[in-house]
C-alpha positions as CSV (number, residue, x, y, z in Angstrom):
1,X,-30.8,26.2,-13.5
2,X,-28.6,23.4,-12.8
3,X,-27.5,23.2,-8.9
4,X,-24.5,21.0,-7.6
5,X,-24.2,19.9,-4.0
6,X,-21.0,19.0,-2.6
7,X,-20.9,17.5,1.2
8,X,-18.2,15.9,2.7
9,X,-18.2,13.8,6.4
10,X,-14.6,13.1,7.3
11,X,-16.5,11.8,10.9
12,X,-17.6,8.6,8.8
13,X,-13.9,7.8,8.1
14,X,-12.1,8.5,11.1
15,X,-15.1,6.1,12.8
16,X,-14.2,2.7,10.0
17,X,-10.3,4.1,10.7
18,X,-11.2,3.5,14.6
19,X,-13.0,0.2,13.7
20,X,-9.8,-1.0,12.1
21,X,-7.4,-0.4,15.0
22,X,-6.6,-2.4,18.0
23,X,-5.0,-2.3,21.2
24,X,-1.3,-3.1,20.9
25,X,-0.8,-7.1,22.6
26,X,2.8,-8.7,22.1
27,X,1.3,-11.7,22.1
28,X,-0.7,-11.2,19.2
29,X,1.8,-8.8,17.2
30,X,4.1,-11.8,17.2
31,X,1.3,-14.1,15.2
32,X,2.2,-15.3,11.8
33,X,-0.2,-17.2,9.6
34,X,1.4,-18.7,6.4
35,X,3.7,-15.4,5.7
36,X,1.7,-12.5,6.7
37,X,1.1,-10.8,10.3
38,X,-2.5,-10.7,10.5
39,X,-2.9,-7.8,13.3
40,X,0.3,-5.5,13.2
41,X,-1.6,-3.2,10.8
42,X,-4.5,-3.0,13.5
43,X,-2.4,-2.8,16.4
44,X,0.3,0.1,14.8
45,X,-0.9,3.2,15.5
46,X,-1.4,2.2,19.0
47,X,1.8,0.7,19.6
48,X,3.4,3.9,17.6
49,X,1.3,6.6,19.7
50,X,1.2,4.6,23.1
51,X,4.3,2.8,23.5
52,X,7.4,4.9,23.4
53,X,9.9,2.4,21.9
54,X,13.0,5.5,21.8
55,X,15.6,4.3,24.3
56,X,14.3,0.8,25.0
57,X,17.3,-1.2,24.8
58,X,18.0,-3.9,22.2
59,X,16.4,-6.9,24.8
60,X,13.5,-4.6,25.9
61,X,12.7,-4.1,22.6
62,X,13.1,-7.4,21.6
63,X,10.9,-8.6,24.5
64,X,8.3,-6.5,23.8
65,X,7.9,-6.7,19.6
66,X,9.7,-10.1,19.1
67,X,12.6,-11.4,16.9
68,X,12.5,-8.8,13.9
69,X,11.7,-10.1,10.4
70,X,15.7,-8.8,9.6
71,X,18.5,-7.2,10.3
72,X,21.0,-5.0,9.0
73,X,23.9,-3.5,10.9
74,X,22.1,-1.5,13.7
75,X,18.7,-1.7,12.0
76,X,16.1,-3.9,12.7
77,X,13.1,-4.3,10.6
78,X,9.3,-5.2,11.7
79,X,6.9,-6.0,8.4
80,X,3.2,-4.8,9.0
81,X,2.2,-5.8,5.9
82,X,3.0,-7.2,2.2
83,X,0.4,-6.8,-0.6
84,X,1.5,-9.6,-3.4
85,X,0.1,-11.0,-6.3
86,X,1.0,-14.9,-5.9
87,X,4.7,-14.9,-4.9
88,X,5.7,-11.6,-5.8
89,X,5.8,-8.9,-3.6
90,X,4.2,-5.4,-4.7
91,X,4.6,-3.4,-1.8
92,X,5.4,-4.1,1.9
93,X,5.2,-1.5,4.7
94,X,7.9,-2.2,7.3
95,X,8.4,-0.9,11.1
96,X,12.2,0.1,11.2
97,X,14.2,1.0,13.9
98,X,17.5,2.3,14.5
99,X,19.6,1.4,17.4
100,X,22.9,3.3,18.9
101,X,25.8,2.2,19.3
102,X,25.2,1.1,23.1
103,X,22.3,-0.8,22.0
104,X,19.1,1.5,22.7
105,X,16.7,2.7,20.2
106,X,17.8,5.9,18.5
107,X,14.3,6.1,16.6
108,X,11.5,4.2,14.8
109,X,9.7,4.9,11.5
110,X,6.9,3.7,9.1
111,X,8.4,2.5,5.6
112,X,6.1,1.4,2.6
């Protein structure tokens, strides 16, 4: 008789998830070492869940997260983080946000 066990502890996770995270601080969000942002991973689900961002205007926001990384029209983009292999970039997961035409955030969202 052959018996097969299966257990899983999703507690364990959410616990080195927790681990990982960090208060959001605009001091540290704005640190740059070499070309990555070493804490914006950390710090992005609390800035996302405790920081309402939706119609900041453009200085507010700006004061708050920084100078964004780019621009485009009325978009303005955040990178969290770029995996690469040497130069190249493989992937890059980006903070966007979208901004009215008066100037105040229309909505934010996780790309990458």
């Amino acid at each position: 008789m052959l018996s097969f066990f299966c257990s899983c502890d999703h507690s364990g996770k959410q616990e080195s998830n927790n681990l990982n995270q960090e208060k959001f601080d605009k001091i540290k969000w704005q640190v740059k070492e070499d070309k990555d942002y070493p804490y914006r991973s950390k710090m992005l689900e609390d800035l996302i869940s405790n920081h309402p961002l939706k119609g900041l205007k453009k200085d507010e926001l700006i004061d708050i997260l920084g100078l964004p990384d780019r621009t485009d029209s009325s978009y303005l983009f955040y990178r969290i983080a770029q995996k690469r292999i040497g130069v190249f970039p493989l992937s890059t997961k980006t903070l966007v946000i979208k901004l009215n035409k008066d100037g105040t955030v229309a909505w934010r969202k996780i790309h990458g």
